[in-house]
MIKOL-757746 format. One record per residue (C-alpha): residue number from 1; residue in three letters; x, z, y. Coordinates in steps of 0.001 Angstrom, whole numbers, plus 524288, in hexadecimal, padded with zeros to 5 digits. Layout:
BEGIN
- NUM / ala / X / Z / Y
...
//
This chain:
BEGIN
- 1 / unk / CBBF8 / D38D6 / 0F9F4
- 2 / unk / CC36C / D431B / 10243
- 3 / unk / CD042 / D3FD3 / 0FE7F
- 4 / unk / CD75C / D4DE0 / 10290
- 5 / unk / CCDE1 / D5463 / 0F7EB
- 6 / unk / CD7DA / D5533 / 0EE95
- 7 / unk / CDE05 / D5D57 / 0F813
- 8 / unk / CD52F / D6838 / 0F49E
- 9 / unk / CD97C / D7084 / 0EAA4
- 10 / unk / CD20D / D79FF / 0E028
- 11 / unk / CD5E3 / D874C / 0E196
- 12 / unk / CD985 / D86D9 / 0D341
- 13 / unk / CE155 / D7D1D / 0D4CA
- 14 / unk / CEB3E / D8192 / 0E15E
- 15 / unk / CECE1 / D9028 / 0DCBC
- 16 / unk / CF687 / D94AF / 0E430
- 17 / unk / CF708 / D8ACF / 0EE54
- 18 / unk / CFA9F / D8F5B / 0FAC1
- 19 / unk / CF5FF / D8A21 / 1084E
- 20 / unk / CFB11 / D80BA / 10E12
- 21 / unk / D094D / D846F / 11841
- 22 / unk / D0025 / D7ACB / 12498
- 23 / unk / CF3EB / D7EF3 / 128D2
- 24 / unk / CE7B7 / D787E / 12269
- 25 / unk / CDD5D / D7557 / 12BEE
- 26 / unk / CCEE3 / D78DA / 1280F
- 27 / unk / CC45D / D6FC0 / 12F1D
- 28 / unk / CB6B9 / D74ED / 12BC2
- 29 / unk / CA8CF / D7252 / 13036
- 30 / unk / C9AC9 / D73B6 / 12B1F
- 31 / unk / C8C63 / D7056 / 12B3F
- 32 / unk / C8E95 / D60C1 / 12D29
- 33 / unk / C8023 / D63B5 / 12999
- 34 / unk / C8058 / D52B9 / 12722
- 35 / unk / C75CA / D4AEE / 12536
- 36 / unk / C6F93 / D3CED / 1278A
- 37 / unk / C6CCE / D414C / 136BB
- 38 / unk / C79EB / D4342 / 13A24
- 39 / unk / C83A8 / D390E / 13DE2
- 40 / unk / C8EAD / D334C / 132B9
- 41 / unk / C95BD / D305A / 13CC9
- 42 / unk / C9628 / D3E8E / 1406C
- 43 / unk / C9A77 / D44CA / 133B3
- 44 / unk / CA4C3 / D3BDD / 12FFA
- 45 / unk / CA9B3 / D3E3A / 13D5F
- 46 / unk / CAA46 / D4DB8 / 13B83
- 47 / unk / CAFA8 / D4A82 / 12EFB
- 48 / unk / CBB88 / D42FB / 133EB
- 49 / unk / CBE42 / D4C5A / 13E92
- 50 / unk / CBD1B / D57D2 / 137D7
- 51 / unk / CC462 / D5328 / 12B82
- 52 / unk / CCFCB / D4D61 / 1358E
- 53 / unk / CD2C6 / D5B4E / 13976
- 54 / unk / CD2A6 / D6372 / 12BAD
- 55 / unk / CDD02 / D643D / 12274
- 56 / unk / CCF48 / D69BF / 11ABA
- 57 / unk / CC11D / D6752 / 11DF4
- 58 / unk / CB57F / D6E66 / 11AE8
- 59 / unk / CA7F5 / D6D2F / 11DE9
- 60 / unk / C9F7D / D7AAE / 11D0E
- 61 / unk / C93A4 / D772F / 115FF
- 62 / unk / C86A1 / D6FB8 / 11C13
- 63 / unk / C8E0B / D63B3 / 11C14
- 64 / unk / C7F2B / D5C71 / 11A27
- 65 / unk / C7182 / D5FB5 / 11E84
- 66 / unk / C6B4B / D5F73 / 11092
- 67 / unk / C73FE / D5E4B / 1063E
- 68 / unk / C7089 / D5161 / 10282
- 69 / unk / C7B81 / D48BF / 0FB8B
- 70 / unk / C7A9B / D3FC2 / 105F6
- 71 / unk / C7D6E / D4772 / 10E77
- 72 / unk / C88D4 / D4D71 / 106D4
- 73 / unk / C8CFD / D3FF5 / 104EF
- 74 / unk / C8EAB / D3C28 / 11386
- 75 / unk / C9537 / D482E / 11690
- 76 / unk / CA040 / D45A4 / 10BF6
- 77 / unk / CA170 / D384A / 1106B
- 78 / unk / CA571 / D3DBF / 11E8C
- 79 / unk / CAFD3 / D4620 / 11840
- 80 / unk / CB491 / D3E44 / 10EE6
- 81 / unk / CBFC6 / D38E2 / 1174C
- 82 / unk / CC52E / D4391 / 11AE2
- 83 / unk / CD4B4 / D4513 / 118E0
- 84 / unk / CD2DC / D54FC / 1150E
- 85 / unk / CCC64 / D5D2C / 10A97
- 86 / unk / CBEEE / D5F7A / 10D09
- 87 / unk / CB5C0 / D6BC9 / 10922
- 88 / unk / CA9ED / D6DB9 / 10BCE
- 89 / unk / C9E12 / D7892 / 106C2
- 90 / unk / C9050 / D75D7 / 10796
- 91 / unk / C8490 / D7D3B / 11077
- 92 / unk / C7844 / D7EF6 / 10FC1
- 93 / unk / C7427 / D72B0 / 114F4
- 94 / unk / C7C97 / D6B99 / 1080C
- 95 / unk / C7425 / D722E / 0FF32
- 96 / unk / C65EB / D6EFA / 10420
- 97 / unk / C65B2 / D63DA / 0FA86
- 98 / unk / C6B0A / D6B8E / 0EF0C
- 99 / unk / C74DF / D60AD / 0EA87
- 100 / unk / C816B / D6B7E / 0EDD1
- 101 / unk / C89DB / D63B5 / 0E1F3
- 102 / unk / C8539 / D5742 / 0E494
- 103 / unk / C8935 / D5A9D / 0F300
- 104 / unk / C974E / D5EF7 / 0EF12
- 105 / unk / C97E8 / D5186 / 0E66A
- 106 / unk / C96A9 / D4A51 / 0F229
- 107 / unk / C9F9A / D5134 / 0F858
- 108 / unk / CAA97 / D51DA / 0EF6E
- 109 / unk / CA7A0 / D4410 / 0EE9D
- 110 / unk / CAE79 / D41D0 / 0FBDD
- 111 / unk / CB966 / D4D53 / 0FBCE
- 112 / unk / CAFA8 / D574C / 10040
- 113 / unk / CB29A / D64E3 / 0F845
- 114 / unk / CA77C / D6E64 / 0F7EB
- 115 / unk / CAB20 / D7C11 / 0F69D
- 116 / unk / C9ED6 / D831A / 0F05E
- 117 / unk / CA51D / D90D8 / 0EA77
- 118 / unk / CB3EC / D88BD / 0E979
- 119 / unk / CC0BD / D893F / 0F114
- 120 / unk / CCC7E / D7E5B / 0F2EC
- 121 / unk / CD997 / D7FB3 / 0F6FA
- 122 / unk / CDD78 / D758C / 101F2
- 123 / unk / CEB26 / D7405 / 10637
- 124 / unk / CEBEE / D8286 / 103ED
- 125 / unk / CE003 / D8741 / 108E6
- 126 / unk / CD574 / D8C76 / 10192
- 127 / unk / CC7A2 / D896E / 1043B
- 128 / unk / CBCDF / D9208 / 0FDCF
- 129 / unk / CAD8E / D8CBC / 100C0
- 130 / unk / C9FFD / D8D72 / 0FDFC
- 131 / unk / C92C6 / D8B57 / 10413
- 132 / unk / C8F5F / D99CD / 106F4
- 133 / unk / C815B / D9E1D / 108C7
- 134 / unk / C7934 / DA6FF / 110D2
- 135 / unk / C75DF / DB593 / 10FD4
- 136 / unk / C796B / DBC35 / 11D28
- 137 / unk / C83D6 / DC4FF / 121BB
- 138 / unk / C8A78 / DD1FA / 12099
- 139 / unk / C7EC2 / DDDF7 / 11FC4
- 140 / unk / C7442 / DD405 / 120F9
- 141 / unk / C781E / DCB0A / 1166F
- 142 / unk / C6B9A / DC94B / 10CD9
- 143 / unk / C6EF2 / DD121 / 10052
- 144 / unk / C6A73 / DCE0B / 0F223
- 145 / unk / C5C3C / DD515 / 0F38E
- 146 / unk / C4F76 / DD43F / 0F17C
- 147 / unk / C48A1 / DC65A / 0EE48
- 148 / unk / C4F6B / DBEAA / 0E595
- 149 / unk / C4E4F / DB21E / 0EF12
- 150 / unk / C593F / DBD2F / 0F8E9
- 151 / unk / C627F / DBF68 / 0EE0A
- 152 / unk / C6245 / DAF8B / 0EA5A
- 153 / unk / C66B0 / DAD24 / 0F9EE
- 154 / unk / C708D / DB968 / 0F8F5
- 155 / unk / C75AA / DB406 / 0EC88
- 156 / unk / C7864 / DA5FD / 0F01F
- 157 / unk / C8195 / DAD96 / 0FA0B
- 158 / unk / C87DA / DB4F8 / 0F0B7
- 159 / unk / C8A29 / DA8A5 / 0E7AA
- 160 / unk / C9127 / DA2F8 / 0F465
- 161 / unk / C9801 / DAF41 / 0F71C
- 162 / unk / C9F47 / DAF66 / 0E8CF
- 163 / unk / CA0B0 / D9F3F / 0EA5B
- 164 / unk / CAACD / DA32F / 0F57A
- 165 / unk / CB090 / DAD43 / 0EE1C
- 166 / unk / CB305 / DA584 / 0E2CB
- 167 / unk / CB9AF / D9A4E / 0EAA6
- 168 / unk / CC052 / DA3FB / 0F3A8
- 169 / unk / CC6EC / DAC6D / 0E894
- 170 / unk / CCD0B / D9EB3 / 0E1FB
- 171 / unk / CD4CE / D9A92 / 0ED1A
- 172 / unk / CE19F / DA12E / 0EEC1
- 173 / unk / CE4BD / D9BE2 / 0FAB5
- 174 / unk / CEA67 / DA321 / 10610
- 175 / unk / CDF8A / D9D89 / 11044
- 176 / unk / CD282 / D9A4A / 10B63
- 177 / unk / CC7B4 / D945C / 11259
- 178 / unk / CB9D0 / D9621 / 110FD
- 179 / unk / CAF18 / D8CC6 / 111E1
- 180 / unk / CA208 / D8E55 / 11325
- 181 / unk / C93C4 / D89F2 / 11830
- 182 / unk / C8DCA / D982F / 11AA7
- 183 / unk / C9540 / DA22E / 1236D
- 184 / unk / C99BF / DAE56 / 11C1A
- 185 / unk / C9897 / DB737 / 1287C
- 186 / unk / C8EF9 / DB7E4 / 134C5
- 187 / unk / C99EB / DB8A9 / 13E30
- 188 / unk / C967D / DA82E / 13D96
- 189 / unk / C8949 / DA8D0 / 13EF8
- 190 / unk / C88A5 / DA7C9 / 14E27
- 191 / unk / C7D3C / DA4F4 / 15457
- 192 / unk / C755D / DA22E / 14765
- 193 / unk / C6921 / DA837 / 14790
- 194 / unk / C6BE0 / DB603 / 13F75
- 195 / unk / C5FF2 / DB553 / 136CE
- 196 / unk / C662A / DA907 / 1313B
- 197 / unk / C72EE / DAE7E / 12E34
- 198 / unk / C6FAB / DB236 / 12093
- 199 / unk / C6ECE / DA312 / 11DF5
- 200 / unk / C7B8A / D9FC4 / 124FB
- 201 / unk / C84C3 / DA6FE / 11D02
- 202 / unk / C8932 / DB427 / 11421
- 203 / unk / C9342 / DBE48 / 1163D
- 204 / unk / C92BC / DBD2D / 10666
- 205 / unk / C9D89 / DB2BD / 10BC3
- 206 / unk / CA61B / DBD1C / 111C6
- 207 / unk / CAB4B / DC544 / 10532
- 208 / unk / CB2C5 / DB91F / 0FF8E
- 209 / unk / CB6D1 / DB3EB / 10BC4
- 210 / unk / CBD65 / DC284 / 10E63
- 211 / unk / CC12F / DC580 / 10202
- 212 / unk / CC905 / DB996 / 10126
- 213 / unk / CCF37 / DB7A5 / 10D59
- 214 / unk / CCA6B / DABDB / 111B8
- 215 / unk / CD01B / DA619 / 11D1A
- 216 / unk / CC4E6 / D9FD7 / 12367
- 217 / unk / CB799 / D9B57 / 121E9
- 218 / unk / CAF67 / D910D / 1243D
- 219 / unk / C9FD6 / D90AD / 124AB
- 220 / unk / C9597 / D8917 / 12A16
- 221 / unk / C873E / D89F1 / 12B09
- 222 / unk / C857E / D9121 / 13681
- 223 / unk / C8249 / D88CD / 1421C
- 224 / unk / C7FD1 / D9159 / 14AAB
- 225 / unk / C8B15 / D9B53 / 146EA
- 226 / unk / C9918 / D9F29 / 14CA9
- 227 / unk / CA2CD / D94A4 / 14CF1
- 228 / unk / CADAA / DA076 / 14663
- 229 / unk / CAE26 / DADF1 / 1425D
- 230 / unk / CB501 / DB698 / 138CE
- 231 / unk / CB24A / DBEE0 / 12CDD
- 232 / unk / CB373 / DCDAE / 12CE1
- 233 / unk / CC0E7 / DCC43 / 127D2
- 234 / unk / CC409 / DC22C / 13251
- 235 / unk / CC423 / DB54D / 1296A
- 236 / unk / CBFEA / DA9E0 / 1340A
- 237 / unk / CB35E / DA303 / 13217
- 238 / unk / CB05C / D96CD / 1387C
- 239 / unk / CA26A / D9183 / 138D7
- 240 / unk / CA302 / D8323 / 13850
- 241 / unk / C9582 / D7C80 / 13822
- 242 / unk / C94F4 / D70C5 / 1410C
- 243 / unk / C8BF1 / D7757 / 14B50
- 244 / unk / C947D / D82AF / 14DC4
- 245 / unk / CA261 / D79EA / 14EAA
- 246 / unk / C9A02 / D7105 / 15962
- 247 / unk / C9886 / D7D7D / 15FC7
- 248 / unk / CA6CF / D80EB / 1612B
- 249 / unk / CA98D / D70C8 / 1649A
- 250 / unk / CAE2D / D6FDB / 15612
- 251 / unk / CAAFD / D65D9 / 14AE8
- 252 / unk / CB424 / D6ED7 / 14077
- 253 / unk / CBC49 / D78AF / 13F5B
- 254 / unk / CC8C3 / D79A3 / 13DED
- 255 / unk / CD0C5 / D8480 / 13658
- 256 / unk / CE01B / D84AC / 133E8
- 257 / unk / CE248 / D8BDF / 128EA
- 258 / unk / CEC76 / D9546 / 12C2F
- 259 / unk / CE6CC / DA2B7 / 12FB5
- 260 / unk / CE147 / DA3DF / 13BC1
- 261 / unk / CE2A7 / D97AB / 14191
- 262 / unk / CD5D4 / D900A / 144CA
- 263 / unk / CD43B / D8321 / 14BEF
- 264 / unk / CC7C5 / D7AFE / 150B2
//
């Protein structure tokens, strides 16, 4: 088991905690997309390095191809050594198998915390996550009309929408960071093809993210999408699926959390 996951804290539990005087450096990466073709030797290498350079790690969702446990299983394994916290959401690709809790089980098992709708506090720094969904952007977001099958699709982003609220408006922390698989604004969608964009991501995302003065954000999903971009207010937002970090020469980012001030 991880052993810096007691590290984490509950937001109940470090109310009025303030962040930490030194900087705390954010690694985070997405859509490991594992499975049984890829090399072991591989992830457990990305796993090291990237955990060697974080004071916190976190892994954007699509960390398997199916879902499968595993699959989930091999993937805690590789970050189950590492000397820092470790958060992680799940994508779309986690949840083809529909075993979501058993997935987080495994998980936990090794030190892993998955944020679904929660936030932790971590050496001062809040972290606020959830998977996201799709939905579209801005005037050509789908809206909840017509066949019921629409409003299901529209409503799964809403449910995701008032999951970030919720873990958003319980930290009380000075910076928080945001996690999640889907991107909450187009600005990261790149060269994507634009009739997909309604399945990469929602500006649902945007009003808690805003309202609550997030400091950054973190999303996957996207692999064809724009390595960083900001919100209409300005808040950074750094796409980090594997595809578009091997674009920029990257295997992670790196954020130092002190405003402003981004590394790779």
């Amino acid at each position: 088991m991880n052993p810096q996951a007691a590290a984490i804290a509950e937001p109940a539990e470090a109310e009025g905690e303030r962040p930490a005087p030194s900087p705390v450096r954010v690694v985070a990466l997405g859509d490991l997309h594992w499975g049984e073709h890829l090399d072991e030797h591989w992830l457990r290498d990305l796993a090291a390095e990237a955990a060697a350079a974080a004071d916190v790690l976190a892994i954007l969702g699509d960390l398997t191809t199916h879902g499968q446990p595993e699959q989930m299983d091999q993937v805690g394994r590789a970050f189950a050594d590492a000397d820092t916290p470790v958060l992680a959401v799940l994508g779309n690709h986690d949840c083809e198998s529909h075993r979501m809790d058993e997935a987080k089980e495994i998980l936990a098992a090794y030190g892993v915390k998955v944020l679904d709708g929660e936030s932790v506090i971590v050496d001062g720094l809040g972290f606020a996550g959830t998977k996201g969904f799709g939905g579209g952007f801005g005037a050509h977001a789908l809206a909840t009309f017509g066949e019921a099958e629409s409003k299901a699709f529209v409503d799964a982003a809403i449910a995701e929408e008032l999951k970030l609220e919720r873990a958003l408006a319980a930290l009380a922390t000075d910076l928080k960071v945001v996690l999640l698989h889907y991107s909450p604004t187009a600005e990261t969608m790149g060269e994507e093809p634009q009739p997909i964009w309604p399945f990469l991501g929602s500006s649902l995302l945007l009003r808690p993210i805003e309202a609550h003065h997030a400091a950054v954000v973190f999303h996957g999903h996207a692999h064809l999408g724009a390595a960083e971009a900001a919100t209409p207010a300005g808040i950074p937002v750094f796409n980090v699926a594997l595809p578009v970090l091997a674009r920029a020469g990257m295997r992670f980012r790196v954020w130092d959390a002190r405003p402003g001030v981004t590394t790779t």
